[in-house]
FIRO-815436 format. One line per 10 residues: number of its first residue (from 1); their letters; for each residue y, z, x of N, C-alpha, C. Coordinates in steps of 0.2 Angstrom, whole numbers, padded with zeros to 4 digits, m for minus. Each point is the difference from the previous one (the first is absolute). Layout:
NUM	A	Y,Z,X,Y,Z,X,Y,Z,X ~ ...
// end
This chain:
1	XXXXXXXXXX	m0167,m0157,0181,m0006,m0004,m0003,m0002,m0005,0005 ~ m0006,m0001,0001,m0003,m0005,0005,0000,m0005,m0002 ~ 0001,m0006,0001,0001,m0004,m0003,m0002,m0007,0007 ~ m0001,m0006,m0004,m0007,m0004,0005,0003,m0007,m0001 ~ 0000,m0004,0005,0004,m0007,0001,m0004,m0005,m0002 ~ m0008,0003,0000,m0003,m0005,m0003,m0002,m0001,m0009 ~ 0006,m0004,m0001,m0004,m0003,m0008,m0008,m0001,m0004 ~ m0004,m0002,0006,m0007,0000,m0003,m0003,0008,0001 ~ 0003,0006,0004,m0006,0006,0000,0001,0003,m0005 ~ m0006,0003,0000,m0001,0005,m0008,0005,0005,m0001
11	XXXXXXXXXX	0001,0000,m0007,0005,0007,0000,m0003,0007,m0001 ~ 0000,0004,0004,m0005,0006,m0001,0007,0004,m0002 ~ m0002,0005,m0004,0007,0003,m0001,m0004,0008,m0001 ~ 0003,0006,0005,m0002,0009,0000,0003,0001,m0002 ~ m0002,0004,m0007,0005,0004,m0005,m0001,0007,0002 ~ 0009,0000,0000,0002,0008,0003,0002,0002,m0005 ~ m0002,0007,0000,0005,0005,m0007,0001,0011,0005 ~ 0002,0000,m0002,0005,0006,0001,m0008,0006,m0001 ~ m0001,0002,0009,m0004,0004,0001,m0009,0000,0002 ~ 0003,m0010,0001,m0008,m0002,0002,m0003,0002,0005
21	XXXXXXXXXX	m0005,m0001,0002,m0002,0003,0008,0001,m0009,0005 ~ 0003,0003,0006,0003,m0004,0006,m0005,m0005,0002 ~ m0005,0002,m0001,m0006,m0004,0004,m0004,m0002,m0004 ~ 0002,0000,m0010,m0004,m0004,m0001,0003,m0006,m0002 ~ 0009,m0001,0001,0002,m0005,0000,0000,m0004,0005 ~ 0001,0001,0008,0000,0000,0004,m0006,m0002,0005 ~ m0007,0004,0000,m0007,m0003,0001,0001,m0007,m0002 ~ m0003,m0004,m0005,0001,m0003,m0003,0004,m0005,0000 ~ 0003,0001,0001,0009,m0005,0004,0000,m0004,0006 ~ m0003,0004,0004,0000,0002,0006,m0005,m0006,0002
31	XXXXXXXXXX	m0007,0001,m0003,m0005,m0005,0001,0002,m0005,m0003 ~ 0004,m0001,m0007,0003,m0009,m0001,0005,m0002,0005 ~ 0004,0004,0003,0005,m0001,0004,m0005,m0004,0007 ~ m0007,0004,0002,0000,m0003,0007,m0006,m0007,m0004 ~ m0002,0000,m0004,m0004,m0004,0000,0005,m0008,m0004 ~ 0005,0000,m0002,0006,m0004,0000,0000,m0003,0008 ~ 0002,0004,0002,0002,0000,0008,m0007,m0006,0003 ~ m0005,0003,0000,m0008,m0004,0003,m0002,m0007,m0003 ~ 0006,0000,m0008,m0004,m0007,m0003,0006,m0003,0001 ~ 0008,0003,0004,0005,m0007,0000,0000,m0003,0008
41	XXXXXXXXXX	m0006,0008,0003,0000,m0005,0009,m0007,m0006,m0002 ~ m0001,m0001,m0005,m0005,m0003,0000,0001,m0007,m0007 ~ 0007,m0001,m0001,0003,m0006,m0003,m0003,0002,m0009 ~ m0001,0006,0000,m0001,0002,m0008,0005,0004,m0003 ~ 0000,m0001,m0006,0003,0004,m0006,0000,0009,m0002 ~ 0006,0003,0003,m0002,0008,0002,0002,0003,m0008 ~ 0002,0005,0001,0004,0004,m0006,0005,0001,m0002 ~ 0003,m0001,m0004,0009,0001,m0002,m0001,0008,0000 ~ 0002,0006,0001,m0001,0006,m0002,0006,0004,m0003 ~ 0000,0001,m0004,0004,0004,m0002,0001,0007,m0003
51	XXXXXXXXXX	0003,0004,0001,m0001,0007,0000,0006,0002,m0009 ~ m0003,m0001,m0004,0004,0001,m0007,0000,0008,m0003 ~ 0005,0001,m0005,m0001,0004,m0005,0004,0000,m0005 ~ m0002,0005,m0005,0003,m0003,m0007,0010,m0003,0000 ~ 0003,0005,0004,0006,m0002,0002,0002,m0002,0007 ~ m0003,0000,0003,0001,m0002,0008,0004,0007,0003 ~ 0003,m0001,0004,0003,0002,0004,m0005,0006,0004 ~ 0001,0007,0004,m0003,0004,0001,m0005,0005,m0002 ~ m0007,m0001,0003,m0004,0004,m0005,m0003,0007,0007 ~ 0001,0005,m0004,m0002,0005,0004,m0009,0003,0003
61	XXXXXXXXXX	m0004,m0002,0003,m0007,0001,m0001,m0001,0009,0000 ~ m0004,0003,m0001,m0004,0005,0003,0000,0002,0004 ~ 0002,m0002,0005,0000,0001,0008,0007,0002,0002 ~ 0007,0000,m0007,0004,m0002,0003,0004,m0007,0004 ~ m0002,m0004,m0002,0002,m0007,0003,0002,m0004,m0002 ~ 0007,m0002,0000,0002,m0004,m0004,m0001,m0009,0000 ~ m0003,m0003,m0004,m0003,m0006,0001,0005,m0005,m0007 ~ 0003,m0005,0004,0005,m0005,m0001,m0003,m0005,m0004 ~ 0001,m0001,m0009,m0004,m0004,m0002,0005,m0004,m0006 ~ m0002,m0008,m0002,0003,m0004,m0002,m0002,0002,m0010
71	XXXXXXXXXX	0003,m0002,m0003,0000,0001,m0007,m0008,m0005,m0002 ~ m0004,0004,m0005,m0005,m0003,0000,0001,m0008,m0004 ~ 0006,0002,m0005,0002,m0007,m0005,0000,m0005,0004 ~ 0005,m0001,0004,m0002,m0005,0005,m0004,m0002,0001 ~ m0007,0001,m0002,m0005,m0003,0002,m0006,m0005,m0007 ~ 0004,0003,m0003,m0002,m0003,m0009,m0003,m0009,m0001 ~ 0006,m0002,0004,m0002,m0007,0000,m0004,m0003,0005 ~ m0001,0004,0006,m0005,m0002,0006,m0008,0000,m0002 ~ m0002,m0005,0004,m0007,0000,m0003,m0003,0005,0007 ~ m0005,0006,m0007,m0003,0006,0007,m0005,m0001,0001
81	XXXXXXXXXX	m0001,0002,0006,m0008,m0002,0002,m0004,0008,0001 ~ 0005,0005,0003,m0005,0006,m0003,0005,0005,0001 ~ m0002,0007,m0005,0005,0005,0001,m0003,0007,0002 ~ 0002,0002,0003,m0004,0008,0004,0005,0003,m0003 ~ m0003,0005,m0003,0003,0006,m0006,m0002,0007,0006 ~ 0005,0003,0005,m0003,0007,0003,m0002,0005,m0005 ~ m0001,0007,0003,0001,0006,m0004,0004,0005,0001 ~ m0002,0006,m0002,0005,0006,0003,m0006,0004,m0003 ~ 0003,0006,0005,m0004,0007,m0001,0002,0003,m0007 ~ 0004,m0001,m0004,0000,0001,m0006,0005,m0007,m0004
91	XXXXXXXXXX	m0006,m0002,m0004,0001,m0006,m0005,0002,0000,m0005 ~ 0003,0008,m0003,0000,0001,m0008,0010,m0002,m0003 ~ 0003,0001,0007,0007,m0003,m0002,0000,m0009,0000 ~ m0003,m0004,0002,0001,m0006,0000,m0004,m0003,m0005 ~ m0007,0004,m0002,m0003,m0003,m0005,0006,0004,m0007 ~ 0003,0004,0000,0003,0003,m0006,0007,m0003,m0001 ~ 0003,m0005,0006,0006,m0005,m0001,m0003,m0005,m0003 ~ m0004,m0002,0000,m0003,m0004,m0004,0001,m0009,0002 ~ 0006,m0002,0004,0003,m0004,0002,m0004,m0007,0004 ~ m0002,0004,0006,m0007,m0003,0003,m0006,m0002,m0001
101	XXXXXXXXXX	m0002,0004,m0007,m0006,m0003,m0004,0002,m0005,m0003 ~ 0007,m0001,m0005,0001,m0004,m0003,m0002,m0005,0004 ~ 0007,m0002,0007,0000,m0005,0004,m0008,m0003,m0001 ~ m0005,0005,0005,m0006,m0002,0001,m0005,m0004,m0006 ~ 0005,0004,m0006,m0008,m0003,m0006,0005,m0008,m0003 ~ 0006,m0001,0004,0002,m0006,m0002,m0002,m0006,0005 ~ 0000,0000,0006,0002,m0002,0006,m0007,m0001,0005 ~ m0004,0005,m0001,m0008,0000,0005,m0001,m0004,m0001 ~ m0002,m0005,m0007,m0007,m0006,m0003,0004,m0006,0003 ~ 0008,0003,0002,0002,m0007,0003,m0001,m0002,0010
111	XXXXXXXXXX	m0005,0003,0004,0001,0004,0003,m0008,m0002,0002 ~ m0001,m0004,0005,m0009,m0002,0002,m0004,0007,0000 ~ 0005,0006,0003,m0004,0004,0000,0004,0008,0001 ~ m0002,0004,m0002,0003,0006,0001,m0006,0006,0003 ~ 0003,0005,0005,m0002,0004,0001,0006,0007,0002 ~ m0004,0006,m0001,0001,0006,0003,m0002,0003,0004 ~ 0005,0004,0001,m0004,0006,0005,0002,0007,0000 ~ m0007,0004,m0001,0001,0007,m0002,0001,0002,m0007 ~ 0004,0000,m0001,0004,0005,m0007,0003,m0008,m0003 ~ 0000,m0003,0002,0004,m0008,m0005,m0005,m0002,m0004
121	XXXXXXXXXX	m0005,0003,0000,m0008,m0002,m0003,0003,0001,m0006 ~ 0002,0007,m0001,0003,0002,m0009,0007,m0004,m0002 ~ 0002,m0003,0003,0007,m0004,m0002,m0005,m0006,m0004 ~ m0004,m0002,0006,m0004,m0007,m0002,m0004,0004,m0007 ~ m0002,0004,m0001,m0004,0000,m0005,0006,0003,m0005 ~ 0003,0003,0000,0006,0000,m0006,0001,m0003,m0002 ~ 0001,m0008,0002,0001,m0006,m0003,m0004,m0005,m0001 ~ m0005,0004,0001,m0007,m0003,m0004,m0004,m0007,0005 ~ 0002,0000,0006,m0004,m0005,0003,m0005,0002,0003 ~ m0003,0008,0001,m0009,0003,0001,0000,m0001,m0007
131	XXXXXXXXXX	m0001,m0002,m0005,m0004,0000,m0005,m0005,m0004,0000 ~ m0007,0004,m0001,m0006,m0005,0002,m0001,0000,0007 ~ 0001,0003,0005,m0001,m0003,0006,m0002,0007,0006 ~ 0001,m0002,0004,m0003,0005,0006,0005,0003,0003 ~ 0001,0006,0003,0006,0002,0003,m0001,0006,0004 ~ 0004,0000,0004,0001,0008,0006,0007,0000,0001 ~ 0000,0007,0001,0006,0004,0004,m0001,0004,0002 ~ 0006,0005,0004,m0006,0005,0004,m0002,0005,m0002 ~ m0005,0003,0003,m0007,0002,m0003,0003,0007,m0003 ~ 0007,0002,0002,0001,0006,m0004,0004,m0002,m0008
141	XXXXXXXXXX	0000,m0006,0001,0004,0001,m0007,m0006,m0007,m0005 ~ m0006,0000,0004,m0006,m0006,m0004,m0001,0004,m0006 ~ 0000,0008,0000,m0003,m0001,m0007,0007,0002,m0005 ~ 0005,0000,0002,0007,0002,m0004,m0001,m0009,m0005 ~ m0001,m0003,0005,0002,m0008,m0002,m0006,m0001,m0005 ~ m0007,0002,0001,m0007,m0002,m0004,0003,0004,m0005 ~ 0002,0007,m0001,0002,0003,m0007,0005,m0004,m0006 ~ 0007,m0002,0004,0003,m0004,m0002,0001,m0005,m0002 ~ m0005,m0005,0002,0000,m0006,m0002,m0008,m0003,m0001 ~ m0005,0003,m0006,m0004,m0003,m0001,m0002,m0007,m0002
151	XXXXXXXXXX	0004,m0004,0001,m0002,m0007,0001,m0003,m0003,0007 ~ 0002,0004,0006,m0003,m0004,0006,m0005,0006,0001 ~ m0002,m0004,0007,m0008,0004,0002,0005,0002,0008 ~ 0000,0006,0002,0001,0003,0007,m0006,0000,0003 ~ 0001,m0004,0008,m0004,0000,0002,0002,0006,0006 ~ m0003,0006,0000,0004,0005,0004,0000,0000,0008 ~ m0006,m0005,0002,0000,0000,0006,0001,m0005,0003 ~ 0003,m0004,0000,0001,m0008,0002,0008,0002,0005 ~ m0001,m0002,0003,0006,m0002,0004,0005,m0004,m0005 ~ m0002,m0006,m0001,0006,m0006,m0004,m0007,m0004,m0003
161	XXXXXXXXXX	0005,m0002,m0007,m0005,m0005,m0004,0004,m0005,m0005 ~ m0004,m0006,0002,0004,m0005,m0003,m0006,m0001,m0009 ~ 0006,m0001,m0004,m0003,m0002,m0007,0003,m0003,m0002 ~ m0001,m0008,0001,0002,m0005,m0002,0008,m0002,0005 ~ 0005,0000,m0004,0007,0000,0002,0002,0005,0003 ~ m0003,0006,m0001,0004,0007,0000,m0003,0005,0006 ~ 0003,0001,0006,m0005,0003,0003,0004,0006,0002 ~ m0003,0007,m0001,0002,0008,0001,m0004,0002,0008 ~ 0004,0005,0003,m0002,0003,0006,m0001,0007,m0001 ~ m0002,0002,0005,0000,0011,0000,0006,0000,0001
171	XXXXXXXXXX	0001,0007,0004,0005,0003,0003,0004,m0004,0007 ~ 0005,m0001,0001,0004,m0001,0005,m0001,m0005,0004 ~ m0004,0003,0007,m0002,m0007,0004,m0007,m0002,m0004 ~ m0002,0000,m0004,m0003,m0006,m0004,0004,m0006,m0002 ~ 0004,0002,m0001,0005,m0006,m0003,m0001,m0007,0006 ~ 0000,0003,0006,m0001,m0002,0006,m0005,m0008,m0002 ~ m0005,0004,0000,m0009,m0003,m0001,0001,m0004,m0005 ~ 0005,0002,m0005,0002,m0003,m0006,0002,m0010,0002 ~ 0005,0003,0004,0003,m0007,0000,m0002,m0004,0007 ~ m0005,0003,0002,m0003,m0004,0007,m0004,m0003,m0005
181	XXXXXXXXXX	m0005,0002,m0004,m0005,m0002,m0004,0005,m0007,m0003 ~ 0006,0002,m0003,0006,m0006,m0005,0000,m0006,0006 ~ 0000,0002,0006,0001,m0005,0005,m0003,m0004,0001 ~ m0008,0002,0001,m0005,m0004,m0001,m0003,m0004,m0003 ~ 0002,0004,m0006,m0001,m0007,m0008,0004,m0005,0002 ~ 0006,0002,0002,0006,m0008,0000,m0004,m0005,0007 ~ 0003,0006,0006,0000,m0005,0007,m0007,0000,0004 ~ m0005,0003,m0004,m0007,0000,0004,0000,0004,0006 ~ m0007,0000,0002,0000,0008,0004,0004,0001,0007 ~ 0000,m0006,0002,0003,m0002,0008,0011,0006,m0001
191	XXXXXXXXXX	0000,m0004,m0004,0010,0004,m0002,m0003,0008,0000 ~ m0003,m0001,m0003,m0001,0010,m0004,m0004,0002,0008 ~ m0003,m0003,0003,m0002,0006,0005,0007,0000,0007 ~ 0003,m0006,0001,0004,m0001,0003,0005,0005,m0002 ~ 0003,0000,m0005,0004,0005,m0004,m0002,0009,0001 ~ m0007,0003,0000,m0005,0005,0000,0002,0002,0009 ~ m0001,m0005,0004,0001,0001,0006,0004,0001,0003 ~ 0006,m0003,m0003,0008,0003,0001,0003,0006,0000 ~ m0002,0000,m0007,0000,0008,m0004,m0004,0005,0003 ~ m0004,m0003,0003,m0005,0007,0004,m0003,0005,m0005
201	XXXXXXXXXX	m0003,m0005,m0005,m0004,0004,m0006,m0005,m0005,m0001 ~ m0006,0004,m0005,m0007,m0003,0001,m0001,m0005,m0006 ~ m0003,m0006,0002,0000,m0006,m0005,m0006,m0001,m0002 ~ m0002,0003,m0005,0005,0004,m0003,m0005,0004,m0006 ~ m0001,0005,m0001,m0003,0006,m0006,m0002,m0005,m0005 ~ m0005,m0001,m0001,m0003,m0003,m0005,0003,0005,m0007 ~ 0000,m0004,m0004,0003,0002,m0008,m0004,0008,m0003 ~ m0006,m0002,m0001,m0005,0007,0000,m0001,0003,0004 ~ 0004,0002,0004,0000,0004,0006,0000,0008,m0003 ~ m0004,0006,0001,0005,0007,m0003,0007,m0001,0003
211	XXXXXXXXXX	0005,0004,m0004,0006,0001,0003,0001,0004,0004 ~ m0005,0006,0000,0000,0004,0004,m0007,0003,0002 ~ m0001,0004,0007,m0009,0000,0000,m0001,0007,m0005 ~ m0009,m0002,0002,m0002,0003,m0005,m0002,0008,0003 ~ 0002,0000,0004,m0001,0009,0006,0008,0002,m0003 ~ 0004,m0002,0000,0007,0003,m0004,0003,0001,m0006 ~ m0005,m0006,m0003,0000,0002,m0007,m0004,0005,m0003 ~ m0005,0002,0003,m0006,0004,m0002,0004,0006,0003 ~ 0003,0002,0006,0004,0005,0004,0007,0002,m0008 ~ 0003,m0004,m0003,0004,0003,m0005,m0002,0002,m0007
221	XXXXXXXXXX	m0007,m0003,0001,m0002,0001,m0007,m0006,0006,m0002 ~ m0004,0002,0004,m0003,0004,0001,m0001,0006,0005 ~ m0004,0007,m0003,0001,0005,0003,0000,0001,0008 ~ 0001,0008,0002,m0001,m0004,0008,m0009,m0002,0002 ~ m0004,0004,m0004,m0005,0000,0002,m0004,m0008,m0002 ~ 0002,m0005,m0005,0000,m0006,0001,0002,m0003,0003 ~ 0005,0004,0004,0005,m0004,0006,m0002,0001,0006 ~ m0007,0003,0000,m0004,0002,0007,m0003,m0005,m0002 ~ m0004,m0001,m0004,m0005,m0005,m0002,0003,m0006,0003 ~ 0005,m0002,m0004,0001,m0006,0002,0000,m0003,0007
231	XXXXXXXXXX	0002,0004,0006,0001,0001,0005,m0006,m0001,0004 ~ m0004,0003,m0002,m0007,0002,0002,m0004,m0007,0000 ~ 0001,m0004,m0006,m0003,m0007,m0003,0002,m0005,0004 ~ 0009,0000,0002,0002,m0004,0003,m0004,0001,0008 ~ m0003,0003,0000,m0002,0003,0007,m0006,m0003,0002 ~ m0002,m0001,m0006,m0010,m0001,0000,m0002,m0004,m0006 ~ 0005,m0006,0002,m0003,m0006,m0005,m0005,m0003,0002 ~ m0001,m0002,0005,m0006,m0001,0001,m0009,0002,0001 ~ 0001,0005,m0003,m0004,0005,m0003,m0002,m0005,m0006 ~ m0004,m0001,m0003,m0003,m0002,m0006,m0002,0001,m0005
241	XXXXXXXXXX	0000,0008,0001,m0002,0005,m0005,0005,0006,m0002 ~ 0007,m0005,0000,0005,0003,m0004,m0001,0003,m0008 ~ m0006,0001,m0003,m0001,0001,m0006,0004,0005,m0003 ~ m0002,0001,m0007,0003,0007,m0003,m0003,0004,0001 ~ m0006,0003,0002,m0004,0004,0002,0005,0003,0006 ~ 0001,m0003,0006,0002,0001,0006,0008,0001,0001 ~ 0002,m0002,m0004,0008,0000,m0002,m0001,0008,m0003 ~ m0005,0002,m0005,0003,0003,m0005,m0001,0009,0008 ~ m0007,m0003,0002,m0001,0006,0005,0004,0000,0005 ~ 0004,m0003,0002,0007,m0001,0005,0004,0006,m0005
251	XXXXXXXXXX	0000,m0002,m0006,0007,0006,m0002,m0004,0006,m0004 ~ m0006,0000,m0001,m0002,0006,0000,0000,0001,m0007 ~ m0002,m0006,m0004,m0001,0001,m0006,m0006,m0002,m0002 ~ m0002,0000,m0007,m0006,m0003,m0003,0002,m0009,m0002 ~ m0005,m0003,0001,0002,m0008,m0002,0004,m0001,m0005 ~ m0004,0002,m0005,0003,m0003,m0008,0009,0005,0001 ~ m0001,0005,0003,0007,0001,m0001,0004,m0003,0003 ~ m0001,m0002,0006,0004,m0003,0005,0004,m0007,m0003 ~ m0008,m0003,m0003,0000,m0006,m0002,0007,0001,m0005 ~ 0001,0004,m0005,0002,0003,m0006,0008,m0002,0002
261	XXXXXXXXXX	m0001,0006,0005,0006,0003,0004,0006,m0005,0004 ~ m0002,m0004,0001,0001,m0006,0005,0001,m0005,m0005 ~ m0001,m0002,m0005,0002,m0006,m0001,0005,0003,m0006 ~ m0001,0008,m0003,0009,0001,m0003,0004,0000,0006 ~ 0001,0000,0005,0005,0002,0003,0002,m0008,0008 ~ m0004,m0004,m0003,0002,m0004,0006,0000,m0007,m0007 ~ m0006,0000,m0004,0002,m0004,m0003,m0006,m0006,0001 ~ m0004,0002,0004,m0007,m0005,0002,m0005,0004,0002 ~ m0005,m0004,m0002,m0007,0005,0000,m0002,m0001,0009 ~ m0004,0005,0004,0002,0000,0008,m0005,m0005,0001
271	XXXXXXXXXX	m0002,m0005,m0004,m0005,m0004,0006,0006,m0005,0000 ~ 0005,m0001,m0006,0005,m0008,0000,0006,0005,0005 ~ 0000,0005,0001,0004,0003,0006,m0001,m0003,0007 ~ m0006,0001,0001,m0004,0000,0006,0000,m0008,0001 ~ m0002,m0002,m0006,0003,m0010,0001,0008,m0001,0002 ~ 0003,0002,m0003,0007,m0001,0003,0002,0003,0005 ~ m0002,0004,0004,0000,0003,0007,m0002,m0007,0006 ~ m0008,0000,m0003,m0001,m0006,0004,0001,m0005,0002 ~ 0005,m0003,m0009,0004,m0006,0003,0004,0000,0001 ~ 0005,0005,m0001,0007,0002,0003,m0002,0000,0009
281	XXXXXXXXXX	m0006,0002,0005,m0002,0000,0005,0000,m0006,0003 ~ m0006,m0003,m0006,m0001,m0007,0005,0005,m0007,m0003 ~ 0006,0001,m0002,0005,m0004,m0001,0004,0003,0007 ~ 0001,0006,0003,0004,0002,0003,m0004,m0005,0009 ~ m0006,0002,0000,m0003,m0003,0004,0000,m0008,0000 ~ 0001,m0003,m0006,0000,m0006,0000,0005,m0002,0003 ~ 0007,0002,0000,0007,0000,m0001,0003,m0001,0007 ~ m0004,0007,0004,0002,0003,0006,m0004,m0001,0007 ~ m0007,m0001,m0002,m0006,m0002,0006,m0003,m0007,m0001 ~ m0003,m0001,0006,m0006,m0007,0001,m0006,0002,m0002
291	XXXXXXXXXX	m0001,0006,m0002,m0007,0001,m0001,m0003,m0004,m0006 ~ m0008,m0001,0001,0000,m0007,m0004,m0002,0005,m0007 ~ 0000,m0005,m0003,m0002,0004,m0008,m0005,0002,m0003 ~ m0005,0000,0004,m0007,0005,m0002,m0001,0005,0004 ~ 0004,m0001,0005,0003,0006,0003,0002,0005,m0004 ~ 0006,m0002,m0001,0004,0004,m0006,m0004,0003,m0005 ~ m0002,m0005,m0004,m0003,0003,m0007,m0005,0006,0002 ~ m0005,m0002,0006,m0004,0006,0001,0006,0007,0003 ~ 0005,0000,0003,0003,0003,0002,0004,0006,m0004 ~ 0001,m0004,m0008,0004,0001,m0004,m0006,0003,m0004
301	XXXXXXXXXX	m0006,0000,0000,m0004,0005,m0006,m0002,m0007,m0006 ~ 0000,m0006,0002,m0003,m0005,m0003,m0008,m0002,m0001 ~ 0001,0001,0007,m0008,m0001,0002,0000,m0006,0002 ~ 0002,m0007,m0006,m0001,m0007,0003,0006,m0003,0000 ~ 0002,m0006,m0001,0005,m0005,m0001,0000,m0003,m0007 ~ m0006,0001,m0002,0000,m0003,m0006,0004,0002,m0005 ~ m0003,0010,0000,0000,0005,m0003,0010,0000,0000 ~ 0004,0000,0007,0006,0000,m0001,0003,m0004,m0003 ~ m0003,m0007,0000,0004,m0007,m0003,0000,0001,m0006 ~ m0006,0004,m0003,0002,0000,m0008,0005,0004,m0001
311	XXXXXXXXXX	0000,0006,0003,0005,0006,m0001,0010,m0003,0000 ~ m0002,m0005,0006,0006,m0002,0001,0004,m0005,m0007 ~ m0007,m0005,m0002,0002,m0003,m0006,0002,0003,m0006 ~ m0004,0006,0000,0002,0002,m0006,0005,0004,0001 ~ 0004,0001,0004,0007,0004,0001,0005,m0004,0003 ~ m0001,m0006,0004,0004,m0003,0003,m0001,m0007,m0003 ~ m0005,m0002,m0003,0000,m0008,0001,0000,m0002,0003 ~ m0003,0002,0008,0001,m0005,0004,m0007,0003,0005 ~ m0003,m0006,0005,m0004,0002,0004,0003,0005,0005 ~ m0006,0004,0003,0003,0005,0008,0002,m0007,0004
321	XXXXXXXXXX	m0004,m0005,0004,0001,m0005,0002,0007,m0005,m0002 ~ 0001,0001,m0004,0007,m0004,m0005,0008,0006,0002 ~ m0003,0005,m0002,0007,0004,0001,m0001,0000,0006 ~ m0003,0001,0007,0004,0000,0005,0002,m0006,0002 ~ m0003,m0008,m0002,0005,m0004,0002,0007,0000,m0005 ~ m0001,0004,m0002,0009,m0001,m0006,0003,0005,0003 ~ m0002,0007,0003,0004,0005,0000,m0002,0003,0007 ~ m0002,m0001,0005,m0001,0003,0005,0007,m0001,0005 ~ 0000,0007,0001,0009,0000,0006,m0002,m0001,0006 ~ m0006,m0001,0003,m0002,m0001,0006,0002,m0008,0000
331	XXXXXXXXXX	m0003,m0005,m0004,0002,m0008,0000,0006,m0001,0000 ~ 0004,0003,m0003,0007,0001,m0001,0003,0002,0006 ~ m0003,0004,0002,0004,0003,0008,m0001,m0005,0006 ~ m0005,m0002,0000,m0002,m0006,0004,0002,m0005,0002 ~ m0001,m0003,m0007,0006,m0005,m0002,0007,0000,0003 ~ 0003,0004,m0001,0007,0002,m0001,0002,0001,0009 ~ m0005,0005,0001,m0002,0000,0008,m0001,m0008,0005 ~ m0002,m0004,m0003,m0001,m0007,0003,0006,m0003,m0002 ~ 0003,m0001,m0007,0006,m0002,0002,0006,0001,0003 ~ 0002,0008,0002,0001,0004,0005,m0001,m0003,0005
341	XXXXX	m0003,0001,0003,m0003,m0005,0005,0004,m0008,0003 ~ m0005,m0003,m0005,0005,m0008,0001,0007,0001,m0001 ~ 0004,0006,m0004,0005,m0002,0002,0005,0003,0005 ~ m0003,0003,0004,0005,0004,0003,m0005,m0005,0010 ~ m0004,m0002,m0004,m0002,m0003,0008,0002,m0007,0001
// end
């Protein structure tokens, strides 16, 4: 059990159960561990952290790895400040012991805040704290969890999302994004990039981010000969006259069938296809180059700035201009590269 000398840091406590996955307890850990670390060189209050499960002692992950963990009851009386609930690649024995749920549906409301990652999404909602609210897990098990608990709303493509108290992750290293985000509501953005830079991961994936792109999703979901299309698109975004006319004669079909054809099998009609290519492009550009943003947009099959900025709000909430000051790896590397710098000179 980890345990902390300081009386005033938050108690954060990862719930371990038999078969979770290694890293989404551990991700997460990882980053309160070092940002503990950043606010006690700096005369503040870190994390108590605590690694629990229903009986303590020895919990075996997925991986194989046997991880050392304190009895949760021992923590009854402690005032919690947040809990991270992992997952596992299969959830139906821990949801089916039922033990875990209890704890959770007694003990979360006492608890500033709880969050998941991956597959803990169903634990939380077994015990009824997504009711009403928003949530994700990973994307292969999004629509299992919309089937089984019609009181929340799945949001399938979000990286991590906070509702209210209660904040859910995708898959795996989401959890990650998950608890950088947790870092920064506490310690402000200065600890969370400090932390990001350590770790040598990106600070940090915006919440609505897709989980995955949209060239591999389309690659598993549809035929090969969609699976030329796609490729073909990502190629010649900045062609303007990605229509369905021109789509449909790429695959050698008639419009209205293509049109027909294409959104039974992918799920979206091809011009909101053709919008998501583009912004998956010019977020990718925004992230990774200097080129400026009317660049881009023209680049990306926008045509203006304007044109993108609304695309981006209505999918991201956020301006082009905005998302690259929150998420470009270039600032971040620079950065990182200058402090670099001063300290080794």
């Amino acid at each position: 059990m980890m345990t902390s000398i300081d009386p005033l840091a938050r108690c954060a406590l990862f719930v371990a159960f038999e078969g979770m996955g290694l890293l989404d307890l551990t991700g997460p850990l990882t980053v309160f561990w070092s940002a503990s670390k950043f606010m006690e060189q700096q005369g503040r209050h870190g994390y108590a952290r605590h690694t629990v499960s229903l009986d303590g002692g020895p919990i075996l992950t997925a991986e194989g790895v046997t991880i050392e963990t304190a009895p949760i009851s021992q923590f009854e009386s402690v005032e919690m400040d947040t809990i991270v609930v992992p997952g596992a690649l299969n959830m139906e024995p821990t949801l089916a012991d039922g033990r875990l749920v209890r704890w959770l549906e007694a003990h979360a409301s006492k608890a500033r805040r709880t969050a998941s990652v991956c597959g803990g999404a169903f634990l939380l909602a077994e015990a009824g704290l997504l009711d009403g609210r928003r949530a994700v897990t990973h994307w292969a098990s999004c629509e299992l969890l919309d089937q089984r608990y019609e009181s929340l709303t799945v949001e399938r493509d979000a990286i991590f999302i906070q509702d209210g108290p209660i904040w859910t992750s995708a898959g795996v290293s989401a959890g990650i994004d998950l608890a950088l985000a947790l870092i920064q509501a506490d310690c402000g953005r200065d600890i969370a990039m400090q932390v990001a830079r350590e770790l040598v991961i990106y600070m940090k994936r915006p919440g609505g981010q897709s989980q995955f792109s949209e060239l591999l999703q389309s690659q598993t979901l549809t035929s090969t000969a969609f699976e030329n299309l796609h490729i073909w698109i990502s190629n010649n975004l900045s062609d303007e006259r990605l229509n369905v006319d021109l789509l449909a004669e790429r695959v050698g079909m008639s419009s209205r069938n293509f049109a027909r054809s294409y959104k039974a099998k992918t799920g979206r009609t091809p011009a909101k296809a053709v919008e998501v290519f583009r912004l998956e492009a010019a977020r990718r550009l925004l992230e990774e180059t200097e080129q400026g943003v009317d660049r881009i947009a023209r680049n990306c099959g926008f045509g203006d700035e304007e044109r993108m900025r609304t695309t981006f709000q209505r999918h991201l909430a956020i301006s082009p201009r905005d998302y690259r000051r929150r998420f470009s790896t270039r600032s971040v590397t620079a950065t990182a590269s200058a402090q670099g710098g001063s300290r080794h000179g």
